[in-house]
C-alpha positions as a Python dict, from the first residue, in 0.01 Angstrom:
ca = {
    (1, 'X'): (0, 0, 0),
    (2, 'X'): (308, 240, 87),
    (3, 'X'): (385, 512, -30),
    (4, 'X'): (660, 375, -202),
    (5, 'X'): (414, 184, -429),
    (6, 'X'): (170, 396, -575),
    (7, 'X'): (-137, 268, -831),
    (8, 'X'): (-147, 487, -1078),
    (9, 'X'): (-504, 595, -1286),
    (10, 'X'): (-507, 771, -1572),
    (11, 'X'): (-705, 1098, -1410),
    (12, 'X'): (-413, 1109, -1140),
    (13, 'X'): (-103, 1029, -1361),
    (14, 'X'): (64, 1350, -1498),
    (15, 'X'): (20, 1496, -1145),
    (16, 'X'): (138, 1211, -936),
    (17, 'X'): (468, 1191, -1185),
    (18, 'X'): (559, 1550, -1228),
    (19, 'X'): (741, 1533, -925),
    (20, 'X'): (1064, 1325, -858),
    (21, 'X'): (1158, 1022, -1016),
    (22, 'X'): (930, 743, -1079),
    (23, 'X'): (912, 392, -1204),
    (24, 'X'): (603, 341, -1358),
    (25, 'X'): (534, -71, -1437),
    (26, 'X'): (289, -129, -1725),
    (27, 'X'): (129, -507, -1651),
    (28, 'X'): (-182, -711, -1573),
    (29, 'X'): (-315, -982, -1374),
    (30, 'X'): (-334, -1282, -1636),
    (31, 'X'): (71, -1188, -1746),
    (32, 'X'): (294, -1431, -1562),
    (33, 'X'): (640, -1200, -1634),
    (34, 'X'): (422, -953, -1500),
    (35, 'X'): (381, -1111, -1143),
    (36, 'X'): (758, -1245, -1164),
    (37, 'X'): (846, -842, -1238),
    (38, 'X'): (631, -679, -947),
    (39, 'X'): (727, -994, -698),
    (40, 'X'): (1131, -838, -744),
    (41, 'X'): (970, -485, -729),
    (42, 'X'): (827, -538, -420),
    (43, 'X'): (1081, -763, -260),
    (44, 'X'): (1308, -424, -326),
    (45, 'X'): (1122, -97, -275),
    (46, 'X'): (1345, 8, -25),
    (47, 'X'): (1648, -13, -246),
    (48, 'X'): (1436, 174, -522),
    (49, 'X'): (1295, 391, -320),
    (50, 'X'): (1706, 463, -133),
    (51, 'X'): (1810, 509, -510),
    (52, 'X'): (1525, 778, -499),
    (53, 'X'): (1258, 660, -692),
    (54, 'X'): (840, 596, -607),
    (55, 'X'): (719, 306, -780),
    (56, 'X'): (379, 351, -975),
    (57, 'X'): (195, 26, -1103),
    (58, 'X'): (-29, 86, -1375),
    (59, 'X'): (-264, -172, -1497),
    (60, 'X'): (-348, -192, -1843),
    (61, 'X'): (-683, -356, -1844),
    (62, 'X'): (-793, -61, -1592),
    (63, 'X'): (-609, 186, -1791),
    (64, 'X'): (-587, 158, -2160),
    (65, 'X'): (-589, 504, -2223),
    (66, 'X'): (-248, 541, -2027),
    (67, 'X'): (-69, 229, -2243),
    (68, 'X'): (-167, 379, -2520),
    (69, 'X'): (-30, 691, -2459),
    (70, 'X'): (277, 600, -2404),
    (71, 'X'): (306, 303, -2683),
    (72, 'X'): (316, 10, -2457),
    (73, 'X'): (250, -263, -2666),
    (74, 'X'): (416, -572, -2421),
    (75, 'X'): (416, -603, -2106),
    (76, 'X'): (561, -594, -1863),
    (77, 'X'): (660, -245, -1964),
    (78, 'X'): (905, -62, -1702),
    (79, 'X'): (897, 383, -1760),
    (80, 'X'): (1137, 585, -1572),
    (81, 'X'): (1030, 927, -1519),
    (82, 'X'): (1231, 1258, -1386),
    (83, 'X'): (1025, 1583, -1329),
    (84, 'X'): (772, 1425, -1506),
    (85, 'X'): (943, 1348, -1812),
    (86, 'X'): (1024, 1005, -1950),
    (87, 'X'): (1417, 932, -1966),
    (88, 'X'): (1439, 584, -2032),
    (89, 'X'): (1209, 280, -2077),
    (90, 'X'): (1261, -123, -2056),
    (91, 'X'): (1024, -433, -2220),
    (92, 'X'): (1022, -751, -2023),
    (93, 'X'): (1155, -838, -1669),
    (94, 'X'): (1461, -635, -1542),
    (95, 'X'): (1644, -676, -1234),
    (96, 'X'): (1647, -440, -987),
    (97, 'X'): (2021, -384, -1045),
    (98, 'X'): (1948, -276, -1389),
    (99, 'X'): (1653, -10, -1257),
    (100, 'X'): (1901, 140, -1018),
    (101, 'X'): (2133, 221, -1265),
    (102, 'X'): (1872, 344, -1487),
    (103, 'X'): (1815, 601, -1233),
    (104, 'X'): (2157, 751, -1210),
}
């Protein structure tokens, strides 16, 4: 994995995030929008990561605790972070055009 795309646990979370901008992806194995989401994630990390953001995958059968938290109730679930504070958030598949701008 690079270190563009970063799994994210809940023990590691607040400290991996509290730095520079992030796009955290709520999903899971069995959820097919969830494959068709990471698929254009990771057929454009470099664009993300040239628009300045890390992309952390979090998977909410391993991580409850961290849906939860932050009320993700459908997934896929798309967070953007700054200085580890949440600015925006998106439900269902987005393009990557749509993240980019997000992060402006």
């Amino acid at each position: 994995m690079s270190e563009k795309l970063v799994n994210l646990t809940t023990a590691a979370f607040d400290q991996a995030i509290a730095q520079g901008t992030w796009i955290v992806d709520f999903w899971a194995t069995w959820c097919a929008p969830c494959r068709m989401q990471g698929k254009l994630i990771d057929d454009h990390l470099d664009e993300l990561a040239a628009a300045g953001a890390t992309v952390g995958k979090v998977n909410v059968d391993d991580e409850p605790e961290l849906a939860a938290r932050f009320g993700v109730m459908s997934i896929p679930t798309l967070l953007i972070f700054k200085g580890g504070e949440q600015v925006r958030s998106f439900v269902g598949v987005q393009t990557i055009e749509t993240l980019k701008n997000a992060l402006q």
